[in-house]
VOGU-3710 file (C-alpha; in Angstrom, 3 decimals, decimal comma):
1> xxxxxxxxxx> 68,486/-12,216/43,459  68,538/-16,032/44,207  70,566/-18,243/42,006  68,196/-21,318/40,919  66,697/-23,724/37,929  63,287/-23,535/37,703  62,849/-19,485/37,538  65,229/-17,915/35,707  64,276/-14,062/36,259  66,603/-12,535/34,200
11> xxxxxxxxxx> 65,332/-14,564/30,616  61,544/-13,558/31,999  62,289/-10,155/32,186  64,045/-10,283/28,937  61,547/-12,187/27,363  58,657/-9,815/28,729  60,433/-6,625/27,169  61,000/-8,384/23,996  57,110/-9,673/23,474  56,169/-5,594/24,001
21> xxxxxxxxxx> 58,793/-4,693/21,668  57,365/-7,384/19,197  53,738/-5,911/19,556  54,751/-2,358/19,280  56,684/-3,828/15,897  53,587/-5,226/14,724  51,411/-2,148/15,324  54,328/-0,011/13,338  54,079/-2,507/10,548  50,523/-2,443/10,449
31> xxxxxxxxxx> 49,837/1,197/10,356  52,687/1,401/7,981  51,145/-1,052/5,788  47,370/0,526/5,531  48,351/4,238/6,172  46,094/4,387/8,677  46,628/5,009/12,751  43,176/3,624/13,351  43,075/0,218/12,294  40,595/-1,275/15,059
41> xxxxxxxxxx> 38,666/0,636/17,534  41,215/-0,562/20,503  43,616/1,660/18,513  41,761/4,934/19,630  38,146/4,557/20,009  37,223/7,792/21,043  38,707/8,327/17,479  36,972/5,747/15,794  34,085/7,417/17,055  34,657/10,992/15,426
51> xxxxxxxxxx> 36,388/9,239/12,486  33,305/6,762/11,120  30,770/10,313/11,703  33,208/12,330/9,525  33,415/9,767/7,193  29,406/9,430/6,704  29,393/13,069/6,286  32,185/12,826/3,758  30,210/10,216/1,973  26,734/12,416/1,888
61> xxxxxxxxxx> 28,425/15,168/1,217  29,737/13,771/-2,097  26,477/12,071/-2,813  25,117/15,629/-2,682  27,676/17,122/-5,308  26,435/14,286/-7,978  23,010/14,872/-6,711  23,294/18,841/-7,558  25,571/18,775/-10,873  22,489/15,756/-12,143
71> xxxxxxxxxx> 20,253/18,386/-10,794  22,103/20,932/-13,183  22,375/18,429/-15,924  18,426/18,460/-15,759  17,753/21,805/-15,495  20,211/22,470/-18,908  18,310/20,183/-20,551  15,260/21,731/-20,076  16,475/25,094/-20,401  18,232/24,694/-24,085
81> xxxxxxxxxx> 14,443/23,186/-25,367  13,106/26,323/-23,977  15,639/28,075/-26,176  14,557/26,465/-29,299  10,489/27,430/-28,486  12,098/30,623/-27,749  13,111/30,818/-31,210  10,389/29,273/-32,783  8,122/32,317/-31,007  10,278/34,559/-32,191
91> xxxxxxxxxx> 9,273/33,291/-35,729  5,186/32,999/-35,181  5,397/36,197/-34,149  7,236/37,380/-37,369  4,171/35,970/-39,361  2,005/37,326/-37,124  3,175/40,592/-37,898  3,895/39,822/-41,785  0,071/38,244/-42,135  -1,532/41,407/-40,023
101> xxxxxxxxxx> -0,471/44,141/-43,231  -2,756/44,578/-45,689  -0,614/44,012/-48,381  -0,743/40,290/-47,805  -4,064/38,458/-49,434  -6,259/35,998/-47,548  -5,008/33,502/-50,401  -1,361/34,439/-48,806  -2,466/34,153/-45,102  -3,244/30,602/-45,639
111> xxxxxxxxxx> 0,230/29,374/-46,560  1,595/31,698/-43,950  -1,132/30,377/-41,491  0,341/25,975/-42,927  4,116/27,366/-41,217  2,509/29,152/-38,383  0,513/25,689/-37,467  3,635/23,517/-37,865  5,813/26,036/-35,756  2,843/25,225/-33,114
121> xxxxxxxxxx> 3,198/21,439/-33,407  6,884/21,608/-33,055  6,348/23,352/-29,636  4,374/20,584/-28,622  6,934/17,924/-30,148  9,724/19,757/-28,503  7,933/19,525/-24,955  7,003/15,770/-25,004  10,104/14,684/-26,115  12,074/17,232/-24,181
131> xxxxxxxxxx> 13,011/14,409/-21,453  16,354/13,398/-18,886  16,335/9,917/-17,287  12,434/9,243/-18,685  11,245/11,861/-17,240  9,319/14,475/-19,509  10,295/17,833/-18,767  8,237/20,454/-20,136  4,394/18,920/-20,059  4,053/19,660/-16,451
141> xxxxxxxxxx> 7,043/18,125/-14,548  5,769/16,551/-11,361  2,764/15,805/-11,504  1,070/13,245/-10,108  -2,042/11,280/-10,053  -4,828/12,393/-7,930  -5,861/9,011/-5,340  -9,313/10,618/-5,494  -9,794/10,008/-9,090  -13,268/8,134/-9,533
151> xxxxxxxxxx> -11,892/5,867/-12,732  -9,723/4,475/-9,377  -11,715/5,135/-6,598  -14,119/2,485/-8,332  -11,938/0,360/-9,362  -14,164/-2,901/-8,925  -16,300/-1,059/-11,623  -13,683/-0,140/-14,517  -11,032/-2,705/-13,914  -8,528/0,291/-13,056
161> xxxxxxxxxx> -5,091/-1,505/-11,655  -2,705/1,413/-11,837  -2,474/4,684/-13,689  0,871/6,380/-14,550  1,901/9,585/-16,157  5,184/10,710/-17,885  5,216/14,485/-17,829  0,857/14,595/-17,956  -0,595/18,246/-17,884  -2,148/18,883/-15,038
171> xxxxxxxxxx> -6,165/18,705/-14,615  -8,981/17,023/-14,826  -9,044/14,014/-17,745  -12,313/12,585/-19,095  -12,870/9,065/-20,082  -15,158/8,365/-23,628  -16,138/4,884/-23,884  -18,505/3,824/-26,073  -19,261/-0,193/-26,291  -18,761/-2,557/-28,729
181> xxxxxxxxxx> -15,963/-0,442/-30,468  -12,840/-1,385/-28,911  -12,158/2,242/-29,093  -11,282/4,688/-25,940  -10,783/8,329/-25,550  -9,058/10,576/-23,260  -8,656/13,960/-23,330  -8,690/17,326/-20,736  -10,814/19,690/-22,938  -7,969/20,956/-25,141
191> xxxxxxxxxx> -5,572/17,724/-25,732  -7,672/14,441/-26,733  -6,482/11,324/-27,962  -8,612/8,285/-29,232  -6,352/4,788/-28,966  -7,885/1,361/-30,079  -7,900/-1,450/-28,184  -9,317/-4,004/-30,394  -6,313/-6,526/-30,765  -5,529/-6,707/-27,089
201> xxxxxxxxxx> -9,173/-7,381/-25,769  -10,785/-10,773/-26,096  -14,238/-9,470/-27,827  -15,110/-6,841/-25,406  -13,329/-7,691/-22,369  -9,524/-8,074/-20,910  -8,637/-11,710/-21,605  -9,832/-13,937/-17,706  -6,370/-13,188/-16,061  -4,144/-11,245/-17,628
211> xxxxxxxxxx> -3,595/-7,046/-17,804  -3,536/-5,108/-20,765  -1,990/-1,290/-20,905  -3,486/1,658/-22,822  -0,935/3,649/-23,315  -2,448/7,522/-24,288  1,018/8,706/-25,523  -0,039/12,244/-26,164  -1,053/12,714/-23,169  1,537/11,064/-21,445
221> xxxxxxxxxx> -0,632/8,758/-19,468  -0,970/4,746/-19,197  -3,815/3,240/-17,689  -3,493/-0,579/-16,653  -6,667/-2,327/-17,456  -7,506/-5,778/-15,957  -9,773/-9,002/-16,259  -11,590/-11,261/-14,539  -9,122/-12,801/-11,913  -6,070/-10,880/-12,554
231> xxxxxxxxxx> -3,939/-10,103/-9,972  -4,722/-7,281/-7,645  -7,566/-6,578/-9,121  -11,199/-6,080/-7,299  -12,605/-5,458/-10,529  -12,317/-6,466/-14,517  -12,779/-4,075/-17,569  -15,241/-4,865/-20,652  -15,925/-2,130/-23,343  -17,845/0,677/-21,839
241> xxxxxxxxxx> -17,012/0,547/-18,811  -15,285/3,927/-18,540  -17,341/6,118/-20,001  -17,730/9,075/-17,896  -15,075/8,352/-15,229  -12,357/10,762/-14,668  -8,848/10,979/-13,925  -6,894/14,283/-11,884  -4,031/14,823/-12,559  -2,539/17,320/-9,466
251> xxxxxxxxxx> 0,326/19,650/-10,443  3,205/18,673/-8,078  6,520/20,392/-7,178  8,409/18,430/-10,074  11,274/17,514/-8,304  12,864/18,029/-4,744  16,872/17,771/-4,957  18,840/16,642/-2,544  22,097/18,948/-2,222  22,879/18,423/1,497
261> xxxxxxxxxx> 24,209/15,224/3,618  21,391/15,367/6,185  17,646/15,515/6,296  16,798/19,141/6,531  14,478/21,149/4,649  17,208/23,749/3,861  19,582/20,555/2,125  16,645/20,361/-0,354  15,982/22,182/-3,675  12,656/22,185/-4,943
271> xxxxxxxxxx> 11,939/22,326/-8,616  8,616/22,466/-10,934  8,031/23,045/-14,561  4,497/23,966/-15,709  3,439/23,325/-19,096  5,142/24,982/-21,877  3,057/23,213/-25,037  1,680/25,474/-27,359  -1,884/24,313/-26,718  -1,447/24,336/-22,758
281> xxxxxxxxxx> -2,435/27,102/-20,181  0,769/28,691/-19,694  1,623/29,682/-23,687  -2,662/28,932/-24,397  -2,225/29,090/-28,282  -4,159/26,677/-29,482  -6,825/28,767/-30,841  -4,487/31,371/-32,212  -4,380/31,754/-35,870  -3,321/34,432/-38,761
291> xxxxxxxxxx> -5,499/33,356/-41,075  -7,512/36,636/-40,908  -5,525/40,343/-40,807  -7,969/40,769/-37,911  -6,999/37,495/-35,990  -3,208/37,718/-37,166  -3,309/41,064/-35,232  -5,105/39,679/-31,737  -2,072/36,864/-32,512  1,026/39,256/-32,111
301> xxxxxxxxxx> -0,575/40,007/-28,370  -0,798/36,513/-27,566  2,583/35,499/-28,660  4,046/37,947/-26,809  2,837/36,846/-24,126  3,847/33,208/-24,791  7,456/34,808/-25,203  7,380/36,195/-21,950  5,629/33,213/-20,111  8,839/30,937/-21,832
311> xxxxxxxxxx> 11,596/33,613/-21,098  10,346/33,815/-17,720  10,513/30,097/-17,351  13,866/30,278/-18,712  14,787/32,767/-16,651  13,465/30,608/-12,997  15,513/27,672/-14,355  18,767/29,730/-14,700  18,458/31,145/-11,702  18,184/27,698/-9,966
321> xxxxxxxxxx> 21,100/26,409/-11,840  23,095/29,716/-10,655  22,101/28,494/-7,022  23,380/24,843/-7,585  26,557/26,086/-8,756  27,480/27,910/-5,617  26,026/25,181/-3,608  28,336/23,513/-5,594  31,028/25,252/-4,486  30,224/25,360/-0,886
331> xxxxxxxxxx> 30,135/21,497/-0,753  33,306/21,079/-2,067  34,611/23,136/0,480  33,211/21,204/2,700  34,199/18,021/1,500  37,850/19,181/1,690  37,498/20,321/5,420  35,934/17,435/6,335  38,436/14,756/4,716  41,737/16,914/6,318
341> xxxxxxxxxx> 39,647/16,726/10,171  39,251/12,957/9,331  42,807/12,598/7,726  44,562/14,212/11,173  42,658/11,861/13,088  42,782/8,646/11,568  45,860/8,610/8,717  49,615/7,573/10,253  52,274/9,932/10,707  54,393/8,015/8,392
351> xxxxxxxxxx> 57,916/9,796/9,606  57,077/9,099/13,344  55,867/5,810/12,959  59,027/4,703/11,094  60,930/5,983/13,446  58,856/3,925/16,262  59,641/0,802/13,624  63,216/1,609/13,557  63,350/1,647/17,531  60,995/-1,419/17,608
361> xxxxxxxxxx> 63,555/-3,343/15,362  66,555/-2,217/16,968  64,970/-3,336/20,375  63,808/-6,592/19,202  67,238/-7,887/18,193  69,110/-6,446/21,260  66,288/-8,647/23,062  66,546/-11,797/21,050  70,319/-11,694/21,546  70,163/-10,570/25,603
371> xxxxxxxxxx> 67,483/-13,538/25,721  69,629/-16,048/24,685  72,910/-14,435/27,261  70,526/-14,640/29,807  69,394/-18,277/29,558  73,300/-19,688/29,433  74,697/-17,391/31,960  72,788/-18,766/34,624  72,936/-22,174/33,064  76,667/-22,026/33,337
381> xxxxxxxxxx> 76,852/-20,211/37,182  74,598/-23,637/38,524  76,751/-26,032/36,990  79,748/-24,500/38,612  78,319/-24,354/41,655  77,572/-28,011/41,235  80,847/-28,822/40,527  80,700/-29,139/37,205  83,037/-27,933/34,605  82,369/-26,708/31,199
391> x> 84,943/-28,196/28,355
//
C-alpha cells in the first residue's frame, strides 16, 4: 500500500469497522431498552407483518372475553329475577290450591285473592325493573319498533319525531286521543296506560318549535311529539291528533354477542327474552283469579303452566351462560397461543443480545483506540521520510 497524506487507508478502514460496530451497539441498546427485536419495520418486516396481524387478533380476542363474561353478567341478571317469579309462583299456586278446598269461605277467598293480586303485580314490578346497562330485561328484550307503524308512517299528520322503547312487549299498540283533554292513552289490549300532557302543551298544541316527550313508562315506550317548526319535523302535534294511529312493536332477537375477533356468524351469540310479566302472553295471568273455589281450581292449571313457561326460560338462559363459559375458556386459550407466536417473533432474546452488546462494546473501544494508532503511525512514517525528526 502507498505511503501518502491525503488518504490514509488504514484510519478509513478503521474508522469504517468502528461506525458498524457503533450501529450494531445502538441496535443492542435499543432492543435492550424496549424488549423488543422489532422496533421499526427495517428491523424484520416480513415480521412486522405477522407481528401487527397477531397483535389485532390478540386485541379482538380479548375484546371478545369482556364481551362474553358482560354477556354472562347479563344473562345472571336476568336469570336470578326469574328466580324470584319462580318463587313467587310457587306461592300463587299455594293459594290456588289453599282457596280451591271447600273449607275456605268466599269471605276467606277474598283476602287470599288481595295476596294473590299483589304476588301478580310484583311479577310485573320485578320484570320492568329487572334491567343491566338500561336495558329492560324481561318485558320482551329486543324489540324494536316496527318502520311501518302508521303513527310514523304519517308523521306530517301526528307530529311523530321518534319513538323509543325500553324492554316494550311486543305487538300492536293503539293510540286514544280525545281533544281538548290534554290526556293520551296507549295500550296493546291487555297493558294500557293514560299519561297527561296538559303542562307541557301550549293549549292544545306542542309549543311553535320546540319537542315535548310522552313518556308511557308502563309500557316502556316514549314517543317524541313536535310543533310547528321544530326540527326534523314534517309535521306538528295538537290534541287529537293520534287517535286511532298505531304503533308495532316487532319482537327482535334481544341481543347478538360478540364472542369472536372476526366477523363471522359462528363468533356471534344470539340472545332473546320474551315476556315474562304476569299479564303478558308467555305466563297470560291476568285474568286468573281465586276468588271463586271454581276459578281458584282452573288457577292451579294456569300457574303451572306459568311455572313451566319461567323454568323453561330459566333453563334457555343457563344453558347459554354454560356455552359462554367454555367459550370462555377456549378464548383464553387462544389468547395465550397467540401472545407466545407474537412474543417469539417480535420480543428480544435478552441473553443473546447482551452478548451482541458485550461484543459491540468490546469492538468499539479496540476501534477508537486502533483509530487513533492508525492516524499517528502514518503521520510519523511521512515526516521521516521528509526528513523530519520527532523530539
Amino acid at each position: 500500500m502507498a505511503l501518502s497524506i491525503n488518504s490514509n487507508q488504514s484510519a478509513i478502514n478503521v474508522r469504517r469497522n468502528l461506525n458498524a460496530t457503533t450501529r450494531e451497539l445502538s441496535t443492542s441498546l435499543e432492543r435492550l431498552s424496549s424488549g423488543l427485536r422489532i422496533n421499526r419495520a427495517a428491523d424484520d418486516a416480513a415480521g412486522l407483518s405477522v407481528r401487527e396481524g397477531l397483535r389485532a387478533e390478540s386485541s379482538g380476542l380479548q375484546a371478545s372475553v369482556r364481551n362474553a363474561e358482560q354477556a354472562t353478567n347479563l344473562i345472571q341478571t336476568a336469570e336470578a329475577s326469574l328466580n324470584e317469579v319462580n318463587a313467587i309462583l310457587v306461592r300463587m299456586r299455594e293459594l290456588a290450591v289453599q282457596s280451591s278446598s271447600g273449607t275456605v269461605s268466599d269471605s276467606n277467598r277474598e283476602s287470599v285473592q288481595t295476596e294473590f293480586s299483589q304476588l301478580s303485580n310484583e311479577i310485573d314490578r320485578i320484570a320492568q325493573s329487572t334491567t343491566f346497562n338500561s336495558q329492560v330485561l324481561l318485558t320482551g328484550f329486543g324489540n324494536a319498533v316496527s318502520s311501518l307503524s302508521s303513527v310514523l308512517v304519517s308523521s306530517n299528520v301526528t307530529g311523530v319525531t321518534n319513538v323509543a322503547i325500553s324492554g316494550a312487549a311486543s305487538g300492536t299498540f293503539t293510540f286514544i286521543d280525545a281533544a281538548d283533554d290534554s290526556d293520551l292513552t296507549l295500550g296493546n289490549g291487555s297493558v294500557t296506560q293514560t299519561i297527561s300532557l296538559g303542562t307541557a302543551l301550549d293549549g292544545n298544541v306542542v309549543a311553535t318549535g320546540t319537542k315535548i316527550v310522552a313518556n308511557f313508562d308502563r309500557l316502556g315506550i316514549q314517543v317524541t311529539l313536535a310543533g310547528v317548526g321544530a326540527a326534523d319535523a314534517t309535521g306538528s302535534f295538537s290534541d287529537g291528533d293520534l287517535d286511532t294511529y298505531q304503533l308495532v312493536v316487532e319482537e327482535g332477537t334481544g341481543a347478538s354477542f360478540q364472542i369472536g375477533p372476526s366477523d363471522s356468524s359462528f363468533n356471534r351469540l344470539e340472545l332473546s327474552i320474551p315476556d315474562l310479566t304476569a299479564t303478558g302472553d308467555e305466563l297470560n295471568l291476568d285474568s286468573t283469579s281465586v276468588t271463586t273455589q271454581t276459578t281458584a281450581q282452573s288457577a292451579i292449571t294456569d300457574i303451572d303452566g306459568a311455572i313451566t313457561r319461567v323454568s323453561q326460560e330459566r333453563g334457555n338462559l343457563g344453558a347459554i351462560q354454560n356455552r359462554l363459559t367454555f367459550n370462555l375458556s377456549a378464548t383464553e386459550n387462544r389468547i395465550e397461543q397467540v401472545q407466545a407466536a407474537e412474543s417469539t417473533i417480535s420480543d428480544t432474546d435478552i441473553a443473546q443480545e447482551v452478548s451482541k452488546l458485550t461484543r459491540a462494546q468490546v469492538l468499539s473501544q479496540g476501534a477508537s483506540a486502533l483509530l487513533v494508532q492508525a492516524q499517528g503511525v502514518q503521520a510519523t512514517s511521512v515526516l521521516t521520510l521528509l526528513g523530519f525528526q520527532q523530539q
